[in-house]
Structure formats: C-alpha cells, structure tokens
N, C-alpha and C positions, 0 to 999 in steps of 0.2 A: 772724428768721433766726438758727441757729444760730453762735456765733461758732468763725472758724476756728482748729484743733489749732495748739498752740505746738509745733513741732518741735527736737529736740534739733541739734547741727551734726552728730555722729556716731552710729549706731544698729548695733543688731546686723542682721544679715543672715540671713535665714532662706529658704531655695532653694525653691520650689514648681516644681516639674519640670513642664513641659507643663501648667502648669494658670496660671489668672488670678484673683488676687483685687482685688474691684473694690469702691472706699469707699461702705456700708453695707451690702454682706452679710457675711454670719457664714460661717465656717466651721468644721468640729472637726479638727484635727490628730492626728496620735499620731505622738510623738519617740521616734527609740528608736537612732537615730546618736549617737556617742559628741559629736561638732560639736553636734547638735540640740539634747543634753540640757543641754550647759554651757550652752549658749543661754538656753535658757530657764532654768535658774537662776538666771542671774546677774541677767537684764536683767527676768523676769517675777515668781519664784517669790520673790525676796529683794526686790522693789522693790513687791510686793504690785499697788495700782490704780494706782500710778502707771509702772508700766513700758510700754514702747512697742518694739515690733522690727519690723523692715520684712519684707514679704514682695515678694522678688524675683522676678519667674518664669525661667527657667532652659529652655534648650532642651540636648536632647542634640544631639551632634557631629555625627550621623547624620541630624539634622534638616536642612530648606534653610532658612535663614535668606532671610525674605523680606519681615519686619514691625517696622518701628521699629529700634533702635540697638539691637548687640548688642555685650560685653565676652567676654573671653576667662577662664576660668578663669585665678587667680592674676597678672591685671594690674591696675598702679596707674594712676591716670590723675591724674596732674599735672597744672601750669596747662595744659599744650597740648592736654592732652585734655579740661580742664573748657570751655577754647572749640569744641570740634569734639568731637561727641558722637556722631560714626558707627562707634565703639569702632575695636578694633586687634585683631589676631589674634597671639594668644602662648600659649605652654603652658611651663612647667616641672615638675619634677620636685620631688613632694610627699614632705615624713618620708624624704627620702631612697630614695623608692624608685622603680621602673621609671615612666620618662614616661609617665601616661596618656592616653588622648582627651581634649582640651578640653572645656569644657563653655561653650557660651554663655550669657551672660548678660544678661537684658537692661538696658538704662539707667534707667529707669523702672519705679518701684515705688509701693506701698499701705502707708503705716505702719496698724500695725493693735494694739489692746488686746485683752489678754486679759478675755472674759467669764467663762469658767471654767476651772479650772486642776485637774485632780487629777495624784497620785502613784502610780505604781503600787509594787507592793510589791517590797523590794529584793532580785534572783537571787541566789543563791550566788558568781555569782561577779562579786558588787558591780554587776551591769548594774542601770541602773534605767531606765523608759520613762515619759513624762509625758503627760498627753491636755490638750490646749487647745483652747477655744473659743473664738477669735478673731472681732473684729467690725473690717474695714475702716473707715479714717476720712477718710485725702487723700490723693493722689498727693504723689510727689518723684519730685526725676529724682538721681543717681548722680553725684556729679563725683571721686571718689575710690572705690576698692572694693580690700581688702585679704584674705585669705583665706590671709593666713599663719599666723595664733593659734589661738588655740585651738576658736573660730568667726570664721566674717565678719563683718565689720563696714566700714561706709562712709561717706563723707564725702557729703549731701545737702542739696538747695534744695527749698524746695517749691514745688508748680506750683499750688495751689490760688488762687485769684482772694483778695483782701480782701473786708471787707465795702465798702466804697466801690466796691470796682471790681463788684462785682455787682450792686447799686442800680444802677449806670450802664447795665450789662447789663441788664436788666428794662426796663429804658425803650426798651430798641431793636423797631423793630416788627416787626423779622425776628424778634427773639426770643419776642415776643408772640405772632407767628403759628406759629411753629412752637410754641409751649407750646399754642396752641390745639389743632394737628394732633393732637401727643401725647396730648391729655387725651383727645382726640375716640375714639382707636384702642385707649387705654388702656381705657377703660369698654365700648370692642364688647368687647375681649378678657375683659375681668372678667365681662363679662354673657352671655357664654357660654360660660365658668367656673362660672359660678354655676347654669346650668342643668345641667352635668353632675355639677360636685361639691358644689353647695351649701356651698360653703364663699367666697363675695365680697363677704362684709361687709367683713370685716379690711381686706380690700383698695382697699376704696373712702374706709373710713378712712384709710389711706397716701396715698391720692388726693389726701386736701385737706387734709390736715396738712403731709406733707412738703415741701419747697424741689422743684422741678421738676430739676434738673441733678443733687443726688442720687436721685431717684427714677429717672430716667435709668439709674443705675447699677444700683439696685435690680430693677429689671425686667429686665435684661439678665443679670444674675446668673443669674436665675431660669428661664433657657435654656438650651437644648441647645446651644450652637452650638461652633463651630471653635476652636483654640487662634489659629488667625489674627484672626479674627475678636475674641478676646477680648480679645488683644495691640490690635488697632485702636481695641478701645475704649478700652483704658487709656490710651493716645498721644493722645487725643484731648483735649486740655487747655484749646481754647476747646469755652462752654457750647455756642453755639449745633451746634457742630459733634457734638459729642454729643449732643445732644436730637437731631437730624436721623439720624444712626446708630442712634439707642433707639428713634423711631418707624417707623424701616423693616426692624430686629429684629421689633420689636412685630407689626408688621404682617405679614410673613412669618410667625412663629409662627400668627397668626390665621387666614391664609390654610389652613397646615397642617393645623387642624384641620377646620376646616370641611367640606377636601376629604377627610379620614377619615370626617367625620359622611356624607357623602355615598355614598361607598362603600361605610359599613357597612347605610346604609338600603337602598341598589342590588341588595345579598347577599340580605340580609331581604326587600325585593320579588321577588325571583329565586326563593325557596324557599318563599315560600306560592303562587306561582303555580304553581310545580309542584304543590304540595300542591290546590292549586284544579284542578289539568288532572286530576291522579287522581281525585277525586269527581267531576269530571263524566261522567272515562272508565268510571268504574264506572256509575253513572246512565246514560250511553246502553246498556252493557252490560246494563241490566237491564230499560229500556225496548224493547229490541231483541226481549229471552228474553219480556217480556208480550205481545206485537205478532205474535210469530210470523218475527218479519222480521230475522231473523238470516243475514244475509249475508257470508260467506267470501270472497268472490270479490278483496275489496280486503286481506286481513287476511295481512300479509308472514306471519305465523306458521301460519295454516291451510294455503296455498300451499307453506310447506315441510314439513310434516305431507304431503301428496298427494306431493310431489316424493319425500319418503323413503319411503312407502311402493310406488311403482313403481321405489325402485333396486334390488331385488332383492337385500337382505341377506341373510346368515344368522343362522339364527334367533338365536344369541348376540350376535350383532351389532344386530340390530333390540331385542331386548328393552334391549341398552344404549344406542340411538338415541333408546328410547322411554323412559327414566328422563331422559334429557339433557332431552329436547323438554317432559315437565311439569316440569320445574326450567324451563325457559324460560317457560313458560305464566306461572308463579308472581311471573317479574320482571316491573318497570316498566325501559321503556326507556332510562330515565334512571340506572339502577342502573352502576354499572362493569363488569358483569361480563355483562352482555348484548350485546353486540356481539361479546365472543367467543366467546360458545356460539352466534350465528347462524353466525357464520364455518365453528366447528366443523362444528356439522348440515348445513350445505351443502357441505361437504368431502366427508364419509358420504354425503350424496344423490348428488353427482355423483361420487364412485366408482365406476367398472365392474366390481360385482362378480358380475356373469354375464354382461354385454355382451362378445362377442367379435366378432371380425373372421371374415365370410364366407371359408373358403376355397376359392380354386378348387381345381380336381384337378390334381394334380402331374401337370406333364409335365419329364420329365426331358430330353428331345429340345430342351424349346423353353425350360429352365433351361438347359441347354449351353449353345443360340445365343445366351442372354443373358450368359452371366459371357463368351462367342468375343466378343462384340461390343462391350461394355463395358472389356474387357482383354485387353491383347495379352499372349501370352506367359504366365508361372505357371502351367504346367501342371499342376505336382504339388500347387498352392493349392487347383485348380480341379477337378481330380479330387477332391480330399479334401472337398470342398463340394458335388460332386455321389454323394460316398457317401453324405455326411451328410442330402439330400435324398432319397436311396433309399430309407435308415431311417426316413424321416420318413413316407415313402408306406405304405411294407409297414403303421407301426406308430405312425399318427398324436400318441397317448398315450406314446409310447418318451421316458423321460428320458435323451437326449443325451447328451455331457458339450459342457463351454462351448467353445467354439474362441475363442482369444488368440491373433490375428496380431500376430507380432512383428516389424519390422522397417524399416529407415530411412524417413525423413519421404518423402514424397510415392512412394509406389508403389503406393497405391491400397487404405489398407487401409480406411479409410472407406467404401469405394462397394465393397466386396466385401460388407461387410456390411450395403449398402444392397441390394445383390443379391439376397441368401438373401432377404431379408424380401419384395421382387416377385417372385422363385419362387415363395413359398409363400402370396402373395397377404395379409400382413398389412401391420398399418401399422407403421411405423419410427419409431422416437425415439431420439436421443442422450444421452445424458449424461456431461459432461464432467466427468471426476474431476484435471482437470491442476490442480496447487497445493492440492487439498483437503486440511486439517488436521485439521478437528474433524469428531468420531464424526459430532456433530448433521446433517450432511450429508446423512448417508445413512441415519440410522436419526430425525432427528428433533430439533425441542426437544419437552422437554415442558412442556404446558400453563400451568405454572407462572410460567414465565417472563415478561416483557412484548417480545411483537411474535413471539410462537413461531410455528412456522411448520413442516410437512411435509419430512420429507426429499425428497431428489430422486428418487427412485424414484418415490412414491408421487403426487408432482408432477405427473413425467413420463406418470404413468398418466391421471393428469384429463384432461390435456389430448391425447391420442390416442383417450382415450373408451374403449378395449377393452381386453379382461385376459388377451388374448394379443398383446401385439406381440412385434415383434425389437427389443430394447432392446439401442442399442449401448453401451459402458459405455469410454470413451474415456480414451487416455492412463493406462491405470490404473497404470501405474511408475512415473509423475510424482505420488500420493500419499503423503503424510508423515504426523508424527507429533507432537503436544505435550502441554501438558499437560488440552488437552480432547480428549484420546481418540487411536487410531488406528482411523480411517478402512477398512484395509486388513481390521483384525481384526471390523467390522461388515461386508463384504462377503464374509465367511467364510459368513456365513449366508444371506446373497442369492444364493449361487454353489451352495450346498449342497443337490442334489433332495430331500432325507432331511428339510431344515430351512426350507425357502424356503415350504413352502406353508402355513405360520403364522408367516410375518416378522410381526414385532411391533415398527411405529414407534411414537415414543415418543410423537407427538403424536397418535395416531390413538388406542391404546392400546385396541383391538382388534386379532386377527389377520386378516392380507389374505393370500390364495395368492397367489401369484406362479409354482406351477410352472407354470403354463401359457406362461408369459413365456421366449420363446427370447433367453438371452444371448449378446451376443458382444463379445469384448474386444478393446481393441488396445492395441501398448506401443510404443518405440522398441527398449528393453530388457529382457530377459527378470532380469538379477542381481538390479535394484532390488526386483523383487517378492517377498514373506513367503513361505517355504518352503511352510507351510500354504495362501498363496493360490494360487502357480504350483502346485500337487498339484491343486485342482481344475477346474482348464482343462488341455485338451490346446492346446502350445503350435506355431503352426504360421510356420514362417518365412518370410518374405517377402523373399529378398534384391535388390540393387540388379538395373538394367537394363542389359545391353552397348549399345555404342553402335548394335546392328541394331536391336535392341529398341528403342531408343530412338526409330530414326530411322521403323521402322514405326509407333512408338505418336504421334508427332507426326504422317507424313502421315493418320492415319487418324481422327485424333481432334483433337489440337491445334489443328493447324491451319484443323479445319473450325469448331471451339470459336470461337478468337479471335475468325475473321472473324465469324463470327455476334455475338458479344458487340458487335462495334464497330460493325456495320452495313455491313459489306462483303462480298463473296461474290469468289469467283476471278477476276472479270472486271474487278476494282480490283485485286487486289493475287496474286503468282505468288509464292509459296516453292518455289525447286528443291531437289530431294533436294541435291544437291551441296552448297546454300546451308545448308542445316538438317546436315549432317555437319559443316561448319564451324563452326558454331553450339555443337554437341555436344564438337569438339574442342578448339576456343580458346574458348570461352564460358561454357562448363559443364564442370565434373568434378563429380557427384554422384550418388550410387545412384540417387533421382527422380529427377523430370518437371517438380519447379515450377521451379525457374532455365530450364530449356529454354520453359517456360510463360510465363514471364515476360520472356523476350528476345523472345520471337513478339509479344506481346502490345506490347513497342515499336515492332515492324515496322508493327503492325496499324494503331497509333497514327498513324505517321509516313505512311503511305497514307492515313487520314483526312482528314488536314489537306490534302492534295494534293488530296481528294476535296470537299474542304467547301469551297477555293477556288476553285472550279470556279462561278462565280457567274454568269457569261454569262448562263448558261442557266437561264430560267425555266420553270416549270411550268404550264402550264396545269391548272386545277383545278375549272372550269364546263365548258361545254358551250361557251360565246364561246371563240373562239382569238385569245389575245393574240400580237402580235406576240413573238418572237425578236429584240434589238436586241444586235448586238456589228459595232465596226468594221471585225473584220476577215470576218462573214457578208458585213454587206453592200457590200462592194467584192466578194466572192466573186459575189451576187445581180445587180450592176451589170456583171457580168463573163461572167454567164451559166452561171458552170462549178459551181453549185450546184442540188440540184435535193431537192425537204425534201417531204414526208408527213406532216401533221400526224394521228397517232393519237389520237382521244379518248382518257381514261383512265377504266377503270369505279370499281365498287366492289369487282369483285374483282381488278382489278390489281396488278402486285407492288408494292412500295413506292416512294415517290419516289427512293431512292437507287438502285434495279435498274432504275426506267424509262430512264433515259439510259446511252448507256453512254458509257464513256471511247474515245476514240479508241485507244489504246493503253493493257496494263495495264501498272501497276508491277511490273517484275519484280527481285527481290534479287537484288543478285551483292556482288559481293567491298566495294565499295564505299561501297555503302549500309550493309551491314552496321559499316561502320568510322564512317561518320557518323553515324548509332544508336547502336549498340551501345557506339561507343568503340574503341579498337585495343586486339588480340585479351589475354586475359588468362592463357592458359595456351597453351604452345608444345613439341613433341617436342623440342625442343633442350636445355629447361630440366634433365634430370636428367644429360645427358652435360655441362652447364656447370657443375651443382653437382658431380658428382664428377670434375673434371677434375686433381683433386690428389690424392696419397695420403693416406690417413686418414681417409676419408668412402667411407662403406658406404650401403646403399638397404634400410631394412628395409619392413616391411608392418605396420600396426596395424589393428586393428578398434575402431573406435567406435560411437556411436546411430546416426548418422548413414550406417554403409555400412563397408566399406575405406576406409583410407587410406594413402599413403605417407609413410614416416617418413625422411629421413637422419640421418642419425649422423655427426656430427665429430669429430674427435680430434686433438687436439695436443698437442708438446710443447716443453718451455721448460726453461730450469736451474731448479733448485732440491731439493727433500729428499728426492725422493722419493714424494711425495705426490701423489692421486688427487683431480681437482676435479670436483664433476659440475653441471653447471647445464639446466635448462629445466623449471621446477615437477615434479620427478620427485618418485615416490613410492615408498616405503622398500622394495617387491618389485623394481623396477626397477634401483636402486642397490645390490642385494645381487646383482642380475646382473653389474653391471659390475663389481661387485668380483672378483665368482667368474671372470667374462672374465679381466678382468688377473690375475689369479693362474691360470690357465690358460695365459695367452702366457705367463709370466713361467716357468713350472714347464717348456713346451714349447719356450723359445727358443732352446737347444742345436740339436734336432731340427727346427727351422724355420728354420737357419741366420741367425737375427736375433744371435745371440751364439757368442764360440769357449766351451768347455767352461768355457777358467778364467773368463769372465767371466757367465755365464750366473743368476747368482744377482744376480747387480749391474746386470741389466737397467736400473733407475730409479736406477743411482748418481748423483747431481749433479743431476738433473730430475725434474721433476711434469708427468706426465700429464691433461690437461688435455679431458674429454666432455663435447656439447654436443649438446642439442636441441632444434632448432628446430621450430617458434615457440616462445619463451620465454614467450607468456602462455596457453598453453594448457597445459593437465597431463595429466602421463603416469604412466602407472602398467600394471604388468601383466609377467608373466616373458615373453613370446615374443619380446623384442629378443636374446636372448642372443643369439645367431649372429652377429646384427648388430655386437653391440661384438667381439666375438670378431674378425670380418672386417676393422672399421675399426682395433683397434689391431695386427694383422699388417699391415698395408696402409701403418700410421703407421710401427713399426717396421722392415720392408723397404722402405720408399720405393719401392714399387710399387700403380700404378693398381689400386683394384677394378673392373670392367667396367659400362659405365656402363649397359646393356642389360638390365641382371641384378638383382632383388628377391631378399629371401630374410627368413624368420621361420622360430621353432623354441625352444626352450626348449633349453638345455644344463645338464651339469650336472657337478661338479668333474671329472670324469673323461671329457669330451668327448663323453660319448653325448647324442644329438639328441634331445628329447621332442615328443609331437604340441603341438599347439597349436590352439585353435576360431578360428572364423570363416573356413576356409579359401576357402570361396564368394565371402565379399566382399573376402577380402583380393587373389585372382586377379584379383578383376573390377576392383581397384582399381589393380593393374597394369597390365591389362589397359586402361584408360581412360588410365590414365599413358604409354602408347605403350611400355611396355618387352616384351621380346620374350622374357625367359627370368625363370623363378620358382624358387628352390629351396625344397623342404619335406622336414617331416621324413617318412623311409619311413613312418611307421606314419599316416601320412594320406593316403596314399595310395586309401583307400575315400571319404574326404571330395568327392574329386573326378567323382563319380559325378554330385555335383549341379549342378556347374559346366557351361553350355552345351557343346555339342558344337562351334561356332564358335568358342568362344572356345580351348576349348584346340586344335581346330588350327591357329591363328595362335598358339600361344606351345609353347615348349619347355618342359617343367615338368623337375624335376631333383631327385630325391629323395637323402635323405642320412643316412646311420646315424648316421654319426661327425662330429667336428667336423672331421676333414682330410676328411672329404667333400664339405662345407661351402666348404674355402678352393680344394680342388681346381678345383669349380665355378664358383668367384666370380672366380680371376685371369685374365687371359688366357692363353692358356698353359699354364692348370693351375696346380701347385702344384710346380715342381720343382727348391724348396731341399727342401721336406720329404724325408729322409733315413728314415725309420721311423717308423711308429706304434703305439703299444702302451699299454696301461692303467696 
C-alpha cells in the first residue's frame, strides 16, 4: 500500500469552476489569469517535483448550491468556522473595485502534483500562460481560505485515512463485499470495452495493482457524470461509502451502454429488413410477369392510374399526372416522399374537371316564389337576383359580374346566396375568408413545404364534386394582411372572368377553370375592401329591417323555425303578434333577426320544460294498452266524470310529443316574457331621459352592424379656455368638433349666446368639456358635425334640444350642411329608436327613395341647407334668438 502524501499546513489554491478533480486522475490545465500564473510559479515552476497546490472546485453565484459545504469568495474562516464547516455567505469588494457576484467555494479539495509543466512564450505585453499536467493525490478539507494576495491560498487537514486505519478497513466484511461487488461490475464494464475498442488490457492491469478506494476514484474520473454528482464523490471520505457510490456509477455507465448497443443493432435490424422486403417485392414482381398472373385489382398504385384516368383531365394536365404517376412507380413506399405524391394524384383524380352539376330549366316564376318565401321584404335585392337569373337563362355561358351583399349581420345574406344556387339547380359551398391572413389560403402551399395543403377554393371544389357550383366566398372585408401575403390581392384573380379560368394554385401547379364557378360574396362592410377587389363585384346592399319587417319575418318564419327545432308545434306554445312587437321593442334594436331569434328561442325553451314535465302521461307504444295511472284521473274515473279512447299509435303517427295534447297552450304575455327574457332592456322613454338637460343633442351613426344612435354631451366648467373630447374618437371626428366650436364661437353674437363686446370671449375663464358615449367603443367619421354644433348652442343657451328629433350632416366652417351615406340605416335606426323626426342634409334627399314607405310616414324627415337650418329644427320653438344669418 502506497504510503499517504505528507501535506503542507498551508497551500496554494487553484479554482476549478464547475469541474472536480478527484485523487488519481490527471488533468492538463492552461493558466493564463494574472492569480493562476503567480500560482504556479511560485508553488510549481520554482519548487520544481516537490511543489503541491490544491485544487478547489468553485461554483458560480448563479448555481444552487445543493452539495457538500460551500465558502464564500474572500471569506476567512477562523476557529468558529474550522468547527462548523457549512461555510458563511460574504462578498467584498476586490483591488478596490465594484462588489462582484460571489463566488462559491467549496470546503473540500484534491492536493494535486505537477506531471508536466511547460511555458508559454512571453507576449509583448509581459503576459505569459503556463500548461500543467496535474495528477490528483488526497482529499483535504479547507479550515482557513484567504484570497486577498496575490493568489489563494489556505489553511487545510487532510481527510485521507492512515495506513493503520485502512488495514483495519480491509478487514471489515462490508468492505470486502462491497470490493467484491466492484471488481465484479468493474471487469463486465472493461469486457465490453474491450469488445468495442480493444483497448482493456491497461485496464485490467489497474484492476490488480491498484488499492481499491483509489481505484474508486479513478473510475469515476473516467465518466460523464454531473458536477453534483462529482462533488458527492469528493465529500465522500469514508472508503466504504465510496466504493458503494463507484460501483453504482460503474454500473449505471454499463447499463448506458448496453442500451446503445442494443438500439444500434434494433436500426441495423430495421434496415436490412426493409432491404430483405424489397427483393422479395421485386421477386414476387417478377414471378407474377412469368406466370401471366399479374393482378392490379389489390395494387393501391394501379387503382389510382384507372381513378386518374376517368377524371377527365386536360391534356396538359394529364401529360403532367402522368410524369408524377412513373416517378411514383419508380419509389419504394418506404422512401419520404411517397406518401405525398399519392396524396398529390389523388387530389388531381378527384378533381372535377368536367364534372358538372345537372341543371334544371330556369324558371323564373318559381325562382320568385322561392327568394317571396325564403325572405320577407328586399325587394330591390330580389329583383336584382332575379335579373341576374334572366341573364343566366337567355345566356347560360354569360360571364356575370360577382354580386357582394353588403350589409349588417343577420339579414339573410347567406341564404340569399343559398337561393341563387337552388334556382339554378347547382350545389352550394361556402367559404369562409373571416380572419384570413396568408395568400396560401387561397391560392395554396406549395409542395415544398412539410404538411402543404390546397387552397380553399380548390378544397372546396373536391368536396361538392362539380366545376360549377355557387361558391359563396363569405365575410370577404374581414380579410387581412401580413408578412405571408395578402389574401385580398390573390382573389383578384379568382374574381376576375378574363383570369379565373387558369387559376394557378400553388399546390396543384397546374391550371384549374374556375369560370364556370358562379361567385358570390358577402361583407358587413363595403370601406375594408381593396379598391381593385370592390371594382370587381357589383356591390348590392342589404339594409336593416323596420320593426313590420321584422314582425312579418318572425310570424312567418321564426317562429315556425324555433318550434320545429325544439320539438313543439303551436298547440304547446302561442306567440302573439302583440307579444313578438314587444319583443322587437324592449328586447332588440338591431338591423337583423338573430337577437329577435334568440329571445324566441328562450320562449321555445321555457315551454319545453313545461312540456317534458308533463310525466303523468305515458305512452303506449305496443299494441297492449298500459294503464294511464295519475291521482288525480283516477278519483276523476271513481267519479265517473271521465270518459278516455285509447288510440293505438301506428308507424305513421306524428310523433310522441304531438300525440297528446296539452290541455291548454302556453300562451306569452307580458309576463312571461319578464320571467325569460328578464325586464325589458330598451324603453321609448330612454332618449327624452338622456336629453332632459341642455347640452346633449341625438345624432345618427352608421356602423357594420346597421344605424345607430349616437348622443353627444357637452359641458362646461372654469378653466382656460380649453376643448376636452373623450369617447375613443378619431382625429376626422375631433377636427369636427373643433371646427363646431369655432362655428358657435364665430356665430355667438348672432345667436344671442353673447353681447357684441363679449362675443370673442365666449370660453373666457372655462373649458368646454364633449363626450361620447359609450367610451369603449370608437368613433370616427365627419357626419357628427351638426350634432356638436346642436349640443354646444344647446350648452351655451341653456335651452332643451327636442328629445323627439335625430339629426346627422357634415358641416363645414362656413355652416353649409354636406350630404352624408348610410342614410337608409341611419332613418331605420331612429326609426327603431321610437324618435319621430330626423334631420338631414338637403342634398340627400334622393337617398330617401330607398327608405320604406312605412317608415317614412311614421316619421317627419327635415331637410337642412344651412346650419341655422339645423338648430331652427332641433329647438322647440325654432330658433328665435338667431337674429341673421349670413356667410
């Protein structure tokens, strides 16, 4: 047994960062820190073989200290720390400069000798780096550590056993068995070493020369493992407990490999079996071609050869089906790239590219009674839909142009263009462009890509099977733009008759016609869409319903809808027109039908449950008549004053909810509707309570959504002078309200809000203070002007504006009225608002052509040039402070 290293009391300190050296492996360094190099001069390069420095390991600050005792950069540890050795946490400040991160350190180290030592050659500017070969010899543990000079250096014990105490150790039979365990797992591991790298002679020599407790080390050295894991071995200062740590290293490494050898033979089995599947597959191949008995009928690749030749390609098309199909022939299934060329060819097969849709003969008579019967009302939609079916008949081949219904959510522009397509007897497909970003959508990935896929057009074509449908192309204002494409500018060419009949997807990469394909769009908005895209659509408007419209399209449809959905018919449940106006009034304000749709559809509900409780009553459902059992029949039966017909039920009877009937149905009144629905959510009183003060005018806005009612607040407060505008407006809106108030402010002589001399000082000592409400929704758009105009004369005289009375218009410095769009929805949104007079500017007057005849003889409309036209109309009374008006 070698005898154990005499240790110095104090040694240099040399930092091994996240690494472990452990006594007798070797390691090679390169010093090249100004610390490192004094190091090793002093303690190696000058004391030649007898020098010794310990190597410490060191964690960074960043690390979680989790193993063994750790020091702080630049702490001593005195006697109270040579007895308690769980270190201390300190840092100072090094050469005087900025506090750095600490640096842990830990207690426990490897004095180690230099094997080999060179010099490197000395820089310019006096650096010099040294390279050492270091061989580990015996633990110490740390009772002092200094790191103020010029390198570290530390005050240490060493933990190494004596020879006496390791004789004594060797006699233990724990120690013997576990030396047995070791030796045992040591030589599996060396012996298949030696099988793969022939190289376990050396090793089996270390086996029986060396002391077992460093060979422990040596083994462990010679491993991949963890910086924890290395630290545990060091700390590990009885043998046995180390030899137990080294054979279950030992054996974890052995294991590791093993399960590699096993994997790489599993790959290696894997790819001669394929290579064995292809000479056999060639050999039945060729056994088949001798025999005569070459059968297609199983052979996926023959089968799609037949399939593409009955899809009726053209010829440019088929000549490049049939280059794809011998590159197919040519692959083994196993290749990567044949699962997407079957994909591909089956795309091309089931293509319709002369498969069309039978059509009947247009009748125009019995195209009428379907858009009369399908929708109430839209006359001028429905006329335009049956011109466009006129042209269809005189000139089958006639390229159209696209029809784009534009107009608020639920007024039926989906099922209009489900219409055209049962007139003219094709199939119908949608396609929804809401949220689309990337080109690829609509024209395609291409092939290149992994998981590429058909645009939706071409999609949409597979699955209707024919190469004339009515493709509807849904939502198309709700498409965007990034940096994979705009969407908008590839349906330039799907839209376009001149370019559409060799749309060229990218995944298809042949041209497909598509004129045959009748388009039809629909938007909320007509502004969102690309000037170039709205150019080729004729764009047809759909405005909201008055509340007759409304209340026809529910009794004629809605209502028959719900019940049918929920399993009721008229004889459970009664909606009175009366009940459905109410509904329309308090319940709903919207251009559609779905909120109106969907309060029906809680009535529907709430008659269900009334209906499904009805439990008494059972059904017979054989031919045996089971008794009827409820307490209160039979005291009825014991009573005599009942008197029952049991009806068999066939197979064609109506269903078990229509065989019985209710004694009474549900009929909605005022009541129910409040227990459903909730208490009412919108009330005629609501716009005389908002303007019941001066300052608050009632304008009119047009959104996606239909009309709407806008008011305007205004007030004022001391202060500079200053205009405050709040409700998300947008910079057109707030250059109205500016040009408003400097309008009053220029007029308020002549509108008696000011005497001459003060007429300039309108806003002396106060800010002006406009608001619109709701503040999380956003405004934008000039046709408030009149509105601010109204509310601050209104703020200014402290006089009511009429709460009766809407009004929109654009103005402009000089008080003239400009027209303004959406006048249809913005009337009909008054008009649902229960107000009874609308002012507009004169020159929309022709706008009103489109507006129901109902609606406008229930409301006063009130045209206006000027802006005193404007306030004439709006006060009660008129306007008669204004004294003259002039430019």
């Amino acid at each position: 047994m070698a005898e154990p290293v005499e240790l110095p009391g104090r040694i240099g300190i040399l930092p091994f960062r996240n690494k472990v050296l452990l006594p007798g492996a070797i390691i090679r360094i390169r010093c090249t820190s100004p610390s490192s190099v004094k190091l090793v001069e002093q303690e190696l390069w000058q004391r030649e073989d007898k020098g010794l420095i310990g190597i410490l390991p060191v964690r960074d600050a960043a690390e979680t200290v989790s193993v063994g005792s750790m020091l702080t950069q630049g702490t001593d540890l005195g006697e109270k720390s040579s007895k308690n050795q769980t270190g201390v946490s300190a840092s100072h400040k090094l050469d005087g400069k900025s506090q750095q991160e600490p640096i842990h350190w830990h207690t426990r180290g490897v004095a180690a000798r230099a094997l080999h030592l060179s010099r490197g050659v000395e820089k310019p500017s006096g650096r010099v780096t040294y390279t050492v070969v270091l061989e580990g010899l015996c633990r110490f543990s740390v009772t002092e550590l200094n790191t103020k000079g010029t390198y570290s250096t530390a005050r240490i014990s060493p933990l190494d056993m004596t020879k006496a105490e390791m004789e004594r150790v060797e006699q233990d039979p724990d120690f013997i068995a576990l030396s047995r365990q070791f030796k045992v797992t040591a030589m599996e591991l060396i012996s298949v070493l030696e099988q793969k790298q022939k190289t376990g002679g050396r090793t089996k020599v270390l086996l029986e020369t060396v002391p077992l407790h460093k060979l422990a080390d040596i083994f462990v050295a010679s491993f991949e493992i963890s910086f924890e894991e290395q630290l545990s071995m060091l700390d590990s200062g009885d043998v046995k407990v180390r030899l137990s740590k080294a054979t279950e290293l030992v054996d974890r490494h052995l294991q590791s490999i093993r399960v590699a050898e096993k994997i790489t033979k599993k790959v290696e089995g894997q790819l001669s079996k394929s290579q064995k599947e292809y000479l056999l597959r060639q050999q039945m191949r060729a056994i088949k071609e001798e025999l005569g008995d070459n059968d297609d009928e199983d052979d996926d690749v023959a089968g799609l050869e037949r399939k593409m030749q009955a899809a009726g390609m053209p010829p440019n098309v088929w000549r490049h089906a049939q280059r794809e199909l011998r590159r197919l022939k040519k692959m083994q299934p196993q290749q990567p790239g044949y699962n997407s060329s079957c994909v591909y060819l089956e795309l091309l097969a089931d293509l319709p590219w002369q498969t069309t849709s039978e059509e009947v003969e247009l009748d125009l008579k019995a195209a009428k009674e379907r858009l009369d019967s399908d929708h109430f009302g839209l006359e001028k939609v429905k006329q335009r839909i049956i011109e466009y079916l006129a042209v269809r008949k005189l000139k089958p081949d006639a390229r159209g142009p696209v029809l784009c219904f534009v107009g608020p959510p639920g007024v039926g522009k989906t099922s209009l263009a489900s219409s055209i397509a049962a007139a003219l007897g094709r199939k119908f497909v949608r396609i929804s462009l809401g949220g689309v970003k990337d080109e690829a959508d609509i024209r395609g990935h291409r092939r290149t890509y992994i998981g590429s896929m058909p645009g939706r057009l071409i999609d949409g074509l597979k699955k209707v099977a024919v190469c004339n449908p009515v493709m509807l192309l849904d939502e198309i204002d709700k498409t965007g733009s990034d940096v994979r494409g705009d969407p908008a500018s590839a349906l330039l060419e799907v839209l376009d008759p001149e370019q559409n009949k060799s749309f060229n997807d990218h995944y298809l990469n042949v041209p497909f016609d598509l004129s045959k394909v009748i388009f039809v769009a629909t938007a909320n908005r007509a502004q969102p869409i690309p000037p170039p895209l709205l150019d080729r659509m004729e764009v047809i408007e759909l405005p909201g319903y008055t509340a007759e419209e409304k209340l026809k399209i529910a009794t004629h449809h809605l209502i028959p809808r719900v019940l049918n959905q929920h399993g009721l018919n008229s004889e459970f449940l009664k909606v009175p027109e009366a009940m459905v106006k109410l509904i329309i009034q308090r319940y709903t304000r919207e251009a559609g039908v779905r909120n109106l749709e969907r309060n029906l559809a809680a009535l529907a509900r709430a008659a269900a449950v009334r209906v499904a409780e009805q439990e008494h009553t059972r059904v017979p459902l054989n031919k045996d008549v089971h008794q009827i059992s409820s307490p209160l029949l039979e005291s009825r039966l014991a009573e005599g004053e009942v008197e029952m017909e049991v009806i068999p039920m066939g197979v064609n009877n109506h269903e078990i909810s229509s065989a019985f009937r209710v004694m009474s149905p549900l009929i909605v009144d005022e009541d129910m509707l409040e227990t459903v629905l909730g208490p009412p959510k919108f009330d005629d009183k609501e716009t005389a309570e908002r303007v019941a003060s001066p300052g608050i005018s009632v304008g009119l806005v047009w959104t996606s959504f239909g009309g709407e009612v806008q008011f305007i607040e205004a007030t004022s407060m001391v202060g500079k002078g200053e205009l405050h505008l709040t409700g998300q407006l947008g910079d057109v809106i707030k250059e109205s309200a500016q040009i408003a108030l400097t309008w009053v402010r220029a007029r308020a002589t002549e509108l008696n809000l000011a005497s001459a001399e003060e007429s300039g000082n309108l806003l002396e000592g106060r800010d002006v203070h406009i608001h619109f409400p709701a503040g999380a929704v956003p405004k934008d758009g000039p046709s408030a002007g009149v509105t601010l105009v109204t509310a601050l004369v209104s703020l200014f005289s402290r006089r009511r504006v009429r709460s009766d009375t809407a009004m929109t218009g654009e103005m402009t410095l000089r008080g003239l009225v400009l027209p303004v769009g959406g006048v249809k929805d913005k009337v009909l949104a008054a008009h649902r608002n229960g107000l009874k007079r609308v002012i507009l500017p004169e020159r929309n007057l022709k706008d009103l052509v489109e507006v129901p005849a109902a609606v406008l003889g229930s409301m006063e409309i009130l045209l206006a040039k000027r802006m005193e036209d404007v306030l004439e109309h709006a006060f009660e009374g008129g306007c008669p402070w204004r004294q003259h008006s002039r430019l």
